[in-house]
C-alpha positions as CSV (number, residue, x, y, z in Angstrom):
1,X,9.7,-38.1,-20.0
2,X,11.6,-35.1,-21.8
3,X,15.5,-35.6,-21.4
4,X,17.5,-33.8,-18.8
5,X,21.4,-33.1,-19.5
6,X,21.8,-32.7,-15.6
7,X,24.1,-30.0,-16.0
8,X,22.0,-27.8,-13.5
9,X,22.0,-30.4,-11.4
10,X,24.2,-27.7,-9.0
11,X,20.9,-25.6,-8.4
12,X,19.1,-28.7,-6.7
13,X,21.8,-28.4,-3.9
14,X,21.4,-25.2,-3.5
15,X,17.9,-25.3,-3.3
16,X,18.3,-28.2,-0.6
17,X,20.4,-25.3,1.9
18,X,18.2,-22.7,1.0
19,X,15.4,-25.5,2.4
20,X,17.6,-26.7,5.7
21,X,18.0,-22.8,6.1
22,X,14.1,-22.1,6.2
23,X,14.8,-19.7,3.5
24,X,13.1,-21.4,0.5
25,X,10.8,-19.3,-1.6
26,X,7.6,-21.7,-3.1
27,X,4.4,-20.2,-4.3
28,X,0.9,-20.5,-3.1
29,X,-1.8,-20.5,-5.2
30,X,-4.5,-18.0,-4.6
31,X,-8.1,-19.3,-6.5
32,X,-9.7,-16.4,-6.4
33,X,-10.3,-12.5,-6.3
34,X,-8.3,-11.0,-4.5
35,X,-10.0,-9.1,-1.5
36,X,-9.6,-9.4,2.5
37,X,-10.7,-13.1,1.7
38,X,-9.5,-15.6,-0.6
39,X,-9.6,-18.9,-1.1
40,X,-5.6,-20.7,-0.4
41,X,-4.9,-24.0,-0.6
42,X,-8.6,-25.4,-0.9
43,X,-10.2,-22.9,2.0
44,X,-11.1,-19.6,2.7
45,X,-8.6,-17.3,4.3
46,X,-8.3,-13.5,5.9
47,X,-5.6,-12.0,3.2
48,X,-3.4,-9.9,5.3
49,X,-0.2,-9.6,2.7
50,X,-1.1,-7.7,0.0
51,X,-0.2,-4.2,-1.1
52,X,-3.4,-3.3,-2.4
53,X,-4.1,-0.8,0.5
54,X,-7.3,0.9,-1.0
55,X,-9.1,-1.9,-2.1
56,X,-9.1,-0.4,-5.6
57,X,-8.3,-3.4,-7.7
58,X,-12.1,-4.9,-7.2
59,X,-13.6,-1.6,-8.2
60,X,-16.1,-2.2,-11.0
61,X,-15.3,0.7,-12.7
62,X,-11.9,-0.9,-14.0
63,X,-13.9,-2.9,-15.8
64,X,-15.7,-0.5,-17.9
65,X,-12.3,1.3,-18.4
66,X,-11.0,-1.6,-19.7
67,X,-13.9,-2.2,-21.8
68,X,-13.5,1.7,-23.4
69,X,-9.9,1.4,-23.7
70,X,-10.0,-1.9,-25.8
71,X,-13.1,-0.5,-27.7
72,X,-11.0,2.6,-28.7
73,X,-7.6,2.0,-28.8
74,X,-7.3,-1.7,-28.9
75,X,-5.6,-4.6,-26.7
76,X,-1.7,-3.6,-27.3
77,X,0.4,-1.6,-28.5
78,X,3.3,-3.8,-29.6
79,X,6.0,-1.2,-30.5
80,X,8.4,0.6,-27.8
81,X,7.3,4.1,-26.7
82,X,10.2,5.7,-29.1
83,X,8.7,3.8,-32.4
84,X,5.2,3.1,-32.5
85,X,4.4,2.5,-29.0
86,X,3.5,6.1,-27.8
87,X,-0.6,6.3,-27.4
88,X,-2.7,9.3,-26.6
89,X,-4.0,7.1,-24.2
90,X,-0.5,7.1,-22.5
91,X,0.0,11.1,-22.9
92,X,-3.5,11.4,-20.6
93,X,-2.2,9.5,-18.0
94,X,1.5,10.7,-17.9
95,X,-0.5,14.3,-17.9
96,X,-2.7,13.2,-15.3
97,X,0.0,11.2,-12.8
98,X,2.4,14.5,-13.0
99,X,-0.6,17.1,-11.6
100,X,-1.1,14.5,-8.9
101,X,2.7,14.8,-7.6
102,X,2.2,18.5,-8.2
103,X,5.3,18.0,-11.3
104,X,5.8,19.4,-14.5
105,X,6.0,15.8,-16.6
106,X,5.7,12.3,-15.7
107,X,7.0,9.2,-17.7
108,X,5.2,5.5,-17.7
109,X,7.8,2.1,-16.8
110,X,6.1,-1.1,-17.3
111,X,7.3,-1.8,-13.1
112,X,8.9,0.4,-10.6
113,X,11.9,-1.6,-10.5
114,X,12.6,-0.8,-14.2
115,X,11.6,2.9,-13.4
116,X,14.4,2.7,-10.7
117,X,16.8,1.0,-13.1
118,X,16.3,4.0,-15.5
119,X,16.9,6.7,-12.5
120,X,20.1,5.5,-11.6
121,X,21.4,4.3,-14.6
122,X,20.4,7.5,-16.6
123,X,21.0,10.2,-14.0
124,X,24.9,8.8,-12.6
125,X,27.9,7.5,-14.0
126,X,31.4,6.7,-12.9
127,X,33.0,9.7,-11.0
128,X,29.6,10.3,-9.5
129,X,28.2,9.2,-6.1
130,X,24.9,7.8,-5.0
131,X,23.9,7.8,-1.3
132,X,21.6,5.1,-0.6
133,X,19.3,4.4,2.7
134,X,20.6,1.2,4.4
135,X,17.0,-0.5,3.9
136,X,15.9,0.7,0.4
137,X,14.3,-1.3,-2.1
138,X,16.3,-4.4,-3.7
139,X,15.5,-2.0,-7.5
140,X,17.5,0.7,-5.6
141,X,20.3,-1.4,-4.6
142,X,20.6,-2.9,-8.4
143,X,20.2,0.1,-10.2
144,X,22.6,2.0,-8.0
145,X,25.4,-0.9,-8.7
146,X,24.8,-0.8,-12.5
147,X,24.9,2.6,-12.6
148,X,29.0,2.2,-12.5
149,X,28.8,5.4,-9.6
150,X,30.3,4.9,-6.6
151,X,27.8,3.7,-3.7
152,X,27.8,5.3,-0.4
153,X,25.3,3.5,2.0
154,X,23.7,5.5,5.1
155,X,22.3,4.0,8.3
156,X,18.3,3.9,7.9
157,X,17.2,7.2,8.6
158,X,20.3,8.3,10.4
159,X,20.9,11.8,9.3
160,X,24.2,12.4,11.2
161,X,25.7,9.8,8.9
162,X,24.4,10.9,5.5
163,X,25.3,14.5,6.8
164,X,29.3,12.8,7.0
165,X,29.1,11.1,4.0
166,X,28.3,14.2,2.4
167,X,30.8,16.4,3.7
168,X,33.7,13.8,2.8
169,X,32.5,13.6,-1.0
170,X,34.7,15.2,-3.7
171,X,32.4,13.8,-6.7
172,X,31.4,15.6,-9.5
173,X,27.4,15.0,-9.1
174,X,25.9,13.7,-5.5
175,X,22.1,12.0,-5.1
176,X,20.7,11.1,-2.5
177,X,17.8,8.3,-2.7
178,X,15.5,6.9,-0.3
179,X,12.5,4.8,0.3
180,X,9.4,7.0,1.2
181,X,7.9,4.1,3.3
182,X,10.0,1.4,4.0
183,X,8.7,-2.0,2.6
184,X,10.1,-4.2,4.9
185,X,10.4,-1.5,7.7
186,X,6.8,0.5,7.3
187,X,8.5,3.3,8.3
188,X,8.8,6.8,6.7
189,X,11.4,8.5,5.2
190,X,12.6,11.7,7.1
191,X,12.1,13.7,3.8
192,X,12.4,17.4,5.2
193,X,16.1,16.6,6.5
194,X,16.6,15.0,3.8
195,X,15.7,18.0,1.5
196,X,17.7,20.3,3.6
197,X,20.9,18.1,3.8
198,X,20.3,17.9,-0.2
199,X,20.0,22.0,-0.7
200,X,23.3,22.3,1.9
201,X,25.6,19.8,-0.5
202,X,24.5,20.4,-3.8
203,X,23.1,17.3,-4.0
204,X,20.0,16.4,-5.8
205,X,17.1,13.8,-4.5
206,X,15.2,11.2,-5.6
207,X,12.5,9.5,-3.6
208,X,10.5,6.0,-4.0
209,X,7.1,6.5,-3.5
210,X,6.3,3.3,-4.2
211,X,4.4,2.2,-0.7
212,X,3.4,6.0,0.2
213,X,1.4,6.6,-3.5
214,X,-2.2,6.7,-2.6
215,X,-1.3,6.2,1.3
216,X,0.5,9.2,2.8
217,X,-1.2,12.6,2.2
218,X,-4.1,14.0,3.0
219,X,-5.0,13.5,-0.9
220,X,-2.9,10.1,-0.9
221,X,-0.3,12.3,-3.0
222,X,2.4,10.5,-1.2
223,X,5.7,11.8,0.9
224,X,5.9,14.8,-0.4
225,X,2.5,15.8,0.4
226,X,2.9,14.1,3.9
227,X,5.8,16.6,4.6
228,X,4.6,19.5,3.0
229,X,7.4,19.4,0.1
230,X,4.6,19.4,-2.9
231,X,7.0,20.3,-6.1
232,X,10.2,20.2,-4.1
233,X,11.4,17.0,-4.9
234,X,13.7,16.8,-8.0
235,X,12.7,12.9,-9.1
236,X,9.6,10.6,-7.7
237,X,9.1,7.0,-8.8
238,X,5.7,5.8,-8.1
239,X,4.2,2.3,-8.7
240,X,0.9,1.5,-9.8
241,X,0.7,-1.8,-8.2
242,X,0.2,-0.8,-4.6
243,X,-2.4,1.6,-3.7
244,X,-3.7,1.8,-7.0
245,X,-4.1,-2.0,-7.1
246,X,-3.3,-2.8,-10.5
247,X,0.7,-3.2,-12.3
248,X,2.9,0.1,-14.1
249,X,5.3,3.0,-12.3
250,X,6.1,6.3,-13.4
251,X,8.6,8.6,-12.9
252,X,7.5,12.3,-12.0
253,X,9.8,15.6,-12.4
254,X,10.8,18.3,-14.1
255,X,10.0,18.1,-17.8
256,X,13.6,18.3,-18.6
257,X,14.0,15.3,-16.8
258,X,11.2,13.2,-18.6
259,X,13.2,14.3,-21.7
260,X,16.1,13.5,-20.4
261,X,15.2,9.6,-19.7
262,X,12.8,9.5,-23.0
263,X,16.2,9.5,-24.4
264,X,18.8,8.2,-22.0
265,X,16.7,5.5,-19.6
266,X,17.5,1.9,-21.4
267,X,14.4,0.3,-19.2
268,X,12.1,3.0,-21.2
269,X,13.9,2.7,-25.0
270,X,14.3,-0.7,-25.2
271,X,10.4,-2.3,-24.3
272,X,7.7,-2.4,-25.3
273,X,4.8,0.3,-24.1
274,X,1.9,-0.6,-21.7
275,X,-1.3,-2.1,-23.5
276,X,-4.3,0.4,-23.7
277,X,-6.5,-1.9,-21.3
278,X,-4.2,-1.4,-18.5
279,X,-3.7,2.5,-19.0
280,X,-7.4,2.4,-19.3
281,X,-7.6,0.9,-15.8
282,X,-4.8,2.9,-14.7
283,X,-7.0,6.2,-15.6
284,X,-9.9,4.6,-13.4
285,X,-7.8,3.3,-10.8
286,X,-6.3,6.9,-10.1
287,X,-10.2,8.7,-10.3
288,X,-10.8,6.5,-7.7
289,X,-7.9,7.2,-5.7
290,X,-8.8,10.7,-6.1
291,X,-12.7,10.7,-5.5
292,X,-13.4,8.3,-2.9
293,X,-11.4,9.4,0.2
294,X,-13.3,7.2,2.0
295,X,-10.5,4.4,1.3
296,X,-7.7,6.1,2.8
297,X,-9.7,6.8,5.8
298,X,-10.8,3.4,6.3
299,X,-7.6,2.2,5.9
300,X,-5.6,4.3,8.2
301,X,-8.3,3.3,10.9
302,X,-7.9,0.0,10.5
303,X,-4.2,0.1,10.4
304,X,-4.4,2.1,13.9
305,X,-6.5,-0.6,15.4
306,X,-4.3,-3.5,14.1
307,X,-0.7,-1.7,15.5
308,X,-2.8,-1.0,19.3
309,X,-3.6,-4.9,19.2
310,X,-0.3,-6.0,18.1
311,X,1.3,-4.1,20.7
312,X,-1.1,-4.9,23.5
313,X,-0.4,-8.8,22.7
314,X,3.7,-7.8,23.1
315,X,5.6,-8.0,19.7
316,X,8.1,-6.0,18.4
317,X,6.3,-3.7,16.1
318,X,8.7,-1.6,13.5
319,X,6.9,1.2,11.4
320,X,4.0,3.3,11.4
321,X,2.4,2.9,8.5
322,X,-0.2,0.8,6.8
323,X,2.7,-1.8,6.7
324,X,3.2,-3.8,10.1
325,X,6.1,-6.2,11.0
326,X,6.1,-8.2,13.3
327,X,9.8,-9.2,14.1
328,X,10.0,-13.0,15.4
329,X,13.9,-13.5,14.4
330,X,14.7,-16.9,13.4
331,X,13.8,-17.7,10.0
332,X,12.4,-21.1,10.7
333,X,10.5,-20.2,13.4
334,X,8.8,-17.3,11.4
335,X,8.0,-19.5,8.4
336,X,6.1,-22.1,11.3
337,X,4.3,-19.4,12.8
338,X,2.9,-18.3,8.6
339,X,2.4,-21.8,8.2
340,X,0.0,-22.0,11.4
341,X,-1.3,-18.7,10.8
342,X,-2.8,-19.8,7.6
343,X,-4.0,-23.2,9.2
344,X,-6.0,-20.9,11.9
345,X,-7.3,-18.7,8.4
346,X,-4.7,-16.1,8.1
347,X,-2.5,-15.5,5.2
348,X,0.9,-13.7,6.0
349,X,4.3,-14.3,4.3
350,X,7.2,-14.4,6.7
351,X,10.1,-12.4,5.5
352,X,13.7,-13.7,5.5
353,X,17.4,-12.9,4.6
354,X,18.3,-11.3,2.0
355,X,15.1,-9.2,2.4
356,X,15.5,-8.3,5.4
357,X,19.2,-8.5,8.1
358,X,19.9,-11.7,9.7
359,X,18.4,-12.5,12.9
360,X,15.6,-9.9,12.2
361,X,12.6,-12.7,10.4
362,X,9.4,-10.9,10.7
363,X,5.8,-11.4,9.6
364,X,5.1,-8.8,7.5
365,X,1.3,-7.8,7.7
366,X,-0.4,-5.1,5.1
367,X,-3.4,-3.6,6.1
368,X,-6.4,-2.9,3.3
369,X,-9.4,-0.2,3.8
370,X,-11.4,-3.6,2.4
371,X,-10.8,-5.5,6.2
372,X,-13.3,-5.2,8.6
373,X,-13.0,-4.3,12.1
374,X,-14.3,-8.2,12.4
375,X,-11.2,-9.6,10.5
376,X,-9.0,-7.5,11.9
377,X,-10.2,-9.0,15.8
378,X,-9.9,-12.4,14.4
379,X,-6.6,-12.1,12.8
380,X,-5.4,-10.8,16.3
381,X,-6.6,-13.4,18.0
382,X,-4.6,-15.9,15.7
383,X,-1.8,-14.5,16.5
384,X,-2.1,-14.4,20.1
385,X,-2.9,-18.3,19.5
386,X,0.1,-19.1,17.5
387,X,2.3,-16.6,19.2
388,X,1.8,-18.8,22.9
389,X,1.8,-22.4,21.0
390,X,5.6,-21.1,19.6
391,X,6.5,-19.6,22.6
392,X,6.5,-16.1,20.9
393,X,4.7,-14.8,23.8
């Protein structure tokens, strides 16, 4: 047996409160595709917690990009972006991501959190001031502490307050930054107030498109196009994990701004660039995105018909988007009713503290354009099962 030093023996008790708590994070092991079925701890199960909203991750033609992307340009390119890292390859989808958000330039991150590191460590310093959306993403929250500005944070949504905070500020630069879906919430960012409020301070904005890239739109061209603000939003970070089902983020702007973080954003200097494969798959992931409307369709049906049956069985339903929480409130409790859920064939994760405020637990369910009007019925009447065995209902 290899030799343990015990001197993180510390971590095992807190571990053991994080377990008495009901707040202790363990894997499960998924052993096989993922699609609105997989197979979970040795049995087939309805998948109802993934962010792959379109489907697009089992398209076959990410296959044969793959395929051309290796043939041509190899299987990595081990350099950073600023040495020997920056691929034609790259350039085309960069070009490619920036007409989608109707921008000048986009730039490639290997996640979104990194792409939100390099916003708000790159655009703010000290003597500067962010205003941040009580719910935004935990990259948000980090990026905004190490970006050594101050940190002013506004009640979700609630323009009144932001509009305060805003006329009390004496900093040199103002931004403004916000969620455009909610992960945890699945509610949308009130962009056009926030674009106004933005043009009456001098402030400028940056929005995380993250859950509404691929989603939101009638072209899936996220909050912007939802709100009609095409081109009028100074910074967008999208991910390409989400809708378009596979792993990367961008940030999309001005081209002085891609210039600007080309030579300023740390999380962009300092690793190395995305392998040719996955750009490859990235290329077919948004052609997909953009052909076959279908998906968005389907999915915004299907997330329709899960939110009427949720609300006809009586939970508290937040959002109204593809993302559907169900707040249950005590974080045991929640974590039984997963647990029974997947037992009855439906795989949720219950959400706790810190990811969400105390007392509000929820299951957190993601609808995908690839469940049928069949799962979606059976996955209903789970939770109406579990719901009256716990006393939920």
């Amino acid at each position: 047996m290899r030799w343990k030093m015990g001197r993180l023996s510390f971590l095992q008790e807190d571990l053991e409160v994080l377990r008495g708590r009901g707040r202790l994070r363990e894997l499960k092991w998924i052993a096989s595709r993922l699609s609105n079925r997989v197979r979970v701890e040795g049995k087939e199960v309805l998948l109802f917690c993934s962010n792959d909203y379109l489907g697009i991750s089992q398209a076959l033609l990410l296959k044969e990009e793959a395929s051309r992307a290796i043939e041509e340009w190899g299987v990595g390119a081990p350099s950073s972006r600023s040495i020997a890292g920056s691929l034609l390859i790259h350039k085309e989808l960069e070009e490619r991501l920036a007409e989608f958000k109707g921008t000048e330039a986009a730039l490639l991150f290997p996640t979104g959190y990194m792409a939100n590191i390099a916003i708000l460590t790159s655009l703010v310093a000290e003597g500067d001031l962010i205003l941040s959306d009580q719910y935004n993403h935990a990259s948000i929250i980090d990026g905004s502490r190490l970006s050594r500005a101050e940190v002013w944070v506004y009640k979700h949504r609630d323009m009144d307050h932001l509009e305060d905070l805003l006329k009390r500020s004496k900093h040199r630069r103002k931004l403004i930054v916000t969620d455009g879906v909610f992960s945890m919430e699945g509610d949308i960012a009130p962009l056009r107030e926030l674009r106004e409020l933005s043009d009456r301070y001098g402030a400028f904005l940056v929005v995380d498109d993250a859950h509404a890239t691929g989603v939101l739109g009638k072209e899936g061209r996220g909050t912007a196009e939802y709100f009609g603000l095409l081109g009028q939003v100074e910074v967008q970070m999208g991910t390409m994990g989400k809708a378009l089902g596979v792993m990367g983020a961008f940030v999309a702007g001005e081209r002085i701004l891609i210039d600007y973080l080309i030579n300023k954003a740390r999380t962009f200097m300092y690793t190395t660039s995305l392998p040719p494969p996955l750009v490859g798959i990235l290329l077919g992931a948004l052609r997909i995105l953009r052909e076959e409307g279908w998906r968005r369709e389907r999915l915004w049906e299907n997330t329709r018909m899960f939110r009427e049956g949720v609300k006809r069985l009586g939970f508290e339903v937040l959002g109204d988007t593809p993302i559907v929480p169900l707040v249950i409130g005590d974080d045991n409790l929640t974590m039984e009713f997963s647990r029974r859920l997947l037992e009855k064939g439906v795989y949720v994760q219950g959400i706790r503290p810190p990811t969400v405020p105390e007392g509000t637990s929820r299951l957190r369910f993601s609808i995908s354009a690839l469940h049928t009007e069949q799962d979606i019925r059976y996955a209903l009447g789970a939770l109406e099962e579990v719901g009256r065995e716990l006393g939920v209902l």
